[in-house]
DSSP file (Angstrom, degrees, kcal/mol; ACC not computed):
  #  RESIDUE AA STRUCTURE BP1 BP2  ACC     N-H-->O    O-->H-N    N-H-->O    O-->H-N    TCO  KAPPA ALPHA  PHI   PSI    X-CA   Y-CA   Z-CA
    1    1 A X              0   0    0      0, 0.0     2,-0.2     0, 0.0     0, 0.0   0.000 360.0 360.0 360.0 124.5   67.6  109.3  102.3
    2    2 A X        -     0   0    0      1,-0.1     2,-0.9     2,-0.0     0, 0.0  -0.239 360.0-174.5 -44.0 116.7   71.4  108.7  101.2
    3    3 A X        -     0   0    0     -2,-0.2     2,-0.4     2,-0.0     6,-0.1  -0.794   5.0-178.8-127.0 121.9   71.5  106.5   98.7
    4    4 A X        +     0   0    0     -2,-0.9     2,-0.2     4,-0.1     3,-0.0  -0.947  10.4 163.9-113.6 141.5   75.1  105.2   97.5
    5    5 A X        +     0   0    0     -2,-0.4     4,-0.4     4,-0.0     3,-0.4  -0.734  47.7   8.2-124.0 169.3   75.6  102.7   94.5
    6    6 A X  S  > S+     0   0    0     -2,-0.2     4,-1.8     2,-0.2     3,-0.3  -0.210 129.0   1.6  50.7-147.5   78.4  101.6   92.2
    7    7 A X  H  > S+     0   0    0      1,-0.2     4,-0.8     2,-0.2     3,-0.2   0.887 137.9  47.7 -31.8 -75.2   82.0  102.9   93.2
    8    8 A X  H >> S+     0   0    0     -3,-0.4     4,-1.7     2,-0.2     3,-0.5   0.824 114.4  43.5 -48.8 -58.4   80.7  104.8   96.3
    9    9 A X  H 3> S+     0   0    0     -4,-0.4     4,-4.1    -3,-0.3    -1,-0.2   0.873 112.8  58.2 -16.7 -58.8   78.5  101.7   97.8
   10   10 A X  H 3< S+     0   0    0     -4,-1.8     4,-0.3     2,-0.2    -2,-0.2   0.426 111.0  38.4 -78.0 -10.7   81.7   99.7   96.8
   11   11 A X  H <X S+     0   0    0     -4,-0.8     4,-3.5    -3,-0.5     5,-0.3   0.711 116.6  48.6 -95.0 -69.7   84.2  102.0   99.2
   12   12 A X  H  < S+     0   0    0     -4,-1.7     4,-0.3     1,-0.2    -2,-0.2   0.711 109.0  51.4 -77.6 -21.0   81.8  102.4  102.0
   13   13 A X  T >X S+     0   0    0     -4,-4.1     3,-3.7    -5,-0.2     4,-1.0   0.948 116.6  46.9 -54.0 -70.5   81.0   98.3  102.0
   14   14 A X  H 3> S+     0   0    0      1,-0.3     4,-1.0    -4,-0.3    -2,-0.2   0.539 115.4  44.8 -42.3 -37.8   85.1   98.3  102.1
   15   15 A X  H 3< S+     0   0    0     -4,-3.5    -1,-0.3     2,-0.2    -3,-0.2   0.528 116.3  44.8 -75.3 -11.4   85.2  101.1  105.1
   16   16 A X  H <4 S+     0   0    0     -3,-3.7     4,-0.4    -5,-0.3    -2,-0.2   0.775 109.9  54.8-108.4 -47.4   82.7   99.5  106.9
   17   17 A X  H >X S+     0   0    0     -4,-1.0     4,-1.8     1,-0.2     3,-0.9   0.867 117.1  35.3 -42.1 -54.8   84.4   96.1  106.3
   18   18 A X  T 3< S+     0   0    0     -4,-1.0    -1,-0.2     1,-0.2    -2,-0.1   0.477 112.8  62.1 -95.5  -0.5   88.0   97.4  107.9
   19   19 A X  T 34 S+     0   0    0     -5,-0.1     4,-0.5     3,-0.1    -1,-0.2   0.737 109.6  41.0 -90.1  -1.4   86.0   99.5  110.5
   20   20 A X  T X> S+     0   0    0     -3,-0.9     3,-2.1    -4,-0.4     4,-1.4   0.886 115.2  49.8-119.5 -67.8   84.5   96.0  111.8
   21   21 A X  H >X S+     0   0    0     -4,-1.8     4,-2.9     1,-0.3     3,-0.8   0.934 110.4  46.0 -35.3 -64.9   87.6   94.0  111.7
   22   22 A X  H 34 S+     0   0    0      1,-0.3    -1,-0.3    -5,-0.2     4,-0.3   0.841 108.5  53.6 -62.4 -16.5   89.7   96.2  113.4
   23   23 A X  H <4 S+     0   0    0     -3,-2.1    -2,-0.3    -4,-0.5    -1,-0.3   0.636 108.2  56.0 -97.4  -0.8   87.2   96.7  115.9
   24   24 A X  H << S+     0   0    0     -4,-1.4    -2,-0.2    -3,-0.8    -3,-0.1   0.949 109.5  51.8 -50.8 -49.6   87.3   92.6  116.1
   25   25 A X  S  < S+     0   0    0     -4,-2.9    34,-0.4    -5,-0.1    -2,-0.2   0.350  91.5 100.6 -93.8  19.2   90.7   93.0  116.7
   26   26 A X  S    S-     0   0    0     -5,-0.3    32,-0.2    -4,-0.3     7,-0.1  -0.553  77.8-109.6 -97.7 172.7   90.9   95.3  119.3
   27   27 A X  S    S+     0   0    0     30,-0.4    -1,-0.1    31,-0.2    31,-0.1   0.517  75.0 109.7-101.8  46.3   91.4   95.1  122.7
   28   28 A X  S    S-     0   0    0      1,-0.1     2,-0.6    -5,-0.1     5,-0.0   0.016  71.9 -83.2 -74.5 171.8   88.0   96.0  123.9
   29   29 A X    >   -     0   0    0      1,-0.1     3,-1.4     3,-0.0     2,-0.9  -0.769  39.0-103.7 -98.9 134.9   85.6   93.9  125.5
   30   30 A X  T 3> S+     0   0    0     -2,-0.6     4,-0.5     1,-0.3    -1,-0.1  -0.104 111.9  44.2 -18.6 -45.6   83.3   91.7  124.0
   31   31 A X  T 34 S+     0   0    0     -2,-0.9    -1,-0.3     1,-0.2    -2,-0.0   0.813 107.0  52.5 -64.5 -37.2   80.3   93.8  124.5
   32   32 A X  T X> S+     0   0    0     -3,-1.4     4,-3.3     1,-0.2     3,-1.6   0.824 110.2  53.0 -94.2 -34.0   81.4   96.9  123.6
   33   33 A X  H 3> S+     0   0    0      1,-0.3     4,-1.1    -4,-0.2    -1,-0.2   0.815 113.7  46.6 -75.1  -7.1   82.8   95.2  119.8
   34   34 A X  H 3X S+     0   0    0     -4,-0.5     4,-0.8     2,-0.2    -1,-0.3   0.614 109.0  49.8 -90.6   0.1   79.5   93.7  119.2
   35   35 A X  H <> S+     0   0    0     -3,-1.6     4,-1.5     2,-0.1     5,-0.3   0.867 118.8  41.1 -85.8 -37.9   77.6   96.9  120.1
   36   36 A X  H  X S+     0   0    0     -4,-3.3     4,-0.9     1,-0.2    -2,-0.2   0.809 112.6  51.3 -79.4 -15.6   80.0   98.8  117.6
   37   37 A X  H  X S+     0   0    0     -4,-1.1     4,-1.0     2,-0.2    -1,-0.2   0.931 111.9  52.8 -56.1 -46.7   80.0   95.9  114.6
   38   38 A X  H >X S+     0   0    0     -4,-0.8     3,-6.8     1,-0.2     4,-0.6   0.881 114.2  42.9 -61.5 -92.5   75.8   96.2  115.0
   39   39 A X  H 3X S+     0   0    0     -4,-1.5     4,-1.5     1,-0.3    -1,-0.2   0.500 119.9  40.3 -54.2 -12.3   76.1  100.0  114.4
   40   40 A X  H 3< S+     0   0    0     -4,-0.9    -1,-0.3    -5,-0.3     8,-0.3   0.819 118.8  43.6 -60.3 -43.1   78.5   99.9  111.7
   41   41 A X  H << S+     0   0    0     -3,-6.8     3,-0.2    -4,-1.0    -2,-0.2   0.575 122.4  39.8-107.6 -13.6   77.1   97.1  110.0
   42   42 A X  H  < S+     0   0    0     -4,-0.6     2,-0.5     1,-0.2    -2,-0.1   0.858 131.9  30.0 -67.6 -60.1   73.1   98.7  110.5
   43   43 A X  S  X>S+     0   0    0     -4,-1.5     4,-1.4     1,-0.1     5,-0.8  -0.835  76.7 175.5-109.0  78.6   74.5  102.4  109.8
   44   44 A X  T  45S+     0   0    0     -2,-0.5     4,-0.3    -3,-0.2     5,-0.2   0.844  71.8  34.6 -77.8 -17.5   77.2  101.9  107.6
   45   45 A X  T  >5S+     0   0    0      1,-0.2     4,-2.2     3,-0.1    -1,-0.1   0.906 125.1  41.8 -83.7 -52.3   78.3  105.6  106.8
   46   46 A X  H  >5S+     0   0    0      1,-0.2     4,-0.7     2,-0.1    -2,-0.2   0.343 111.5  53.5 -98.5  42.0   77.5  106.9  110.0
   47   47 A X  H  X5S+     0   0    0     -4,-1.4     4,-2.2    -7,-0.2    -1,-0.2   0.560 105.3  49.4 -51.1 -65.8   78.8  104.3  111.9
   48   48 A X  H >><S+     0   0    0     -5,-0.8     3,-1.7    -8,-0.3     4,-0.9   0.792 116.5  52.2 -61.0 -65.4   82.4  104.2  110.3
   49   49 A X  H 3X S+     0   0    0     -4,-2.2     4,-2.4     1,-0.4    -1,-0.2   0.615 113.8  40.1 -21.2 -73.4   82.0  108.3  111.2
   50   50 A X  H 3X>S+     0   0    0     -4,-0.7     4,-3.6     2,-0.2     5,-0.9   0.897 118.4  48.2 -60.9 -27.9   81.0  107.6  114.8
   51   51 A X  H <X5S+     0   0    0     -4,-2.2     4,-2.2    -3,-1.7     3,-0.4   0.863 111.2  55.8 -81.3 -81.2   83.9  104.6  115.2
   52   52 A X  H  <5S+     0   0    0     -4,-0.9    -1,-0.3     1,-0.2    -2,-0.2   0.656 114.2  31.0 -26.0 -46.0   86.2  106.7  113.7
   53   53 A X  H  <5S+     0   0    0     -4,-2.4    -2,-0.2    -5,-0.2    -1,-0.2   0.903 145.8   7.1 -78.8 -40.7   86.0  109.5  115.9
   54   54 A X  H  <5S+     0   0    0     -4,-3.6    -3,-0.2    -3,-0.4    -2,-0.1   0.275  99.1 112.8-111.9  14.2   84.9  107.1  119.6
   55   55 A X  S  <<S-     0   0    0     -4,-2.2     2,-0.4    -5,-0.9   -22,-0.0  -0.171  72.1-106.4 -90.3-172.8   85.3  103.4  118.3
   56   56 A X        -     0   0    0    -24,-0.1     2,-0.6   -30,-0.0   -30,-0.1  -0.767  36.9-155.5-110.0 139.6   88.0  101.0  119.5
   57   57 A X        -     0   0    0     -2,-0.4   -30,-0.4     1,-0.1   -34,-0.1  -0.824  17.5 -92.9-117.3 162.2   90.9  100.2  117.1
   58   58 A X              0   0    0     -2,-0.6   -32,-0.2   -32,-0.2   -31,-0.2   0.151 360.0 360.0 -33.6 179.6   93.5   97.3  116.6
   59   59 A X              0   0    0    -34,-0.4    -1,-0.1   -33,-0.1   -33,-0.1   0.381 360.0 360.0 -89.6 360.0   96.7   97.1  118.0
């Protein structure tokens, strides 16, 4: 199992954080930004991965 502390822990809250916001503020609909905040905020490394590559972004 991954385990990140310190610095690294302290990034990937911060990526996970802007990966969840922006997908607040985008302009998808309702369902689809609470399915991708859950998996972000459940799986935070590979979550931001997957949102990067399929997620919805700001404007």
């Amino acid at each position: 199992m991954l385990e990140l502390s310190g610095f690294g822990g302290l990034i990937l809250l911060a990526l996970a954080l802007w990966a969840i916001i922006s997908t607040i503020n985008s302009g998808a609909s309702t369902g689809r930004k609470v399915i991708w905040c859950l998996i972000v905020f459940f799986l935070p490394l590979l979550g931001f991965i997957l949102w990067l590559i399929f997620g919805p972004r700001a404007r």
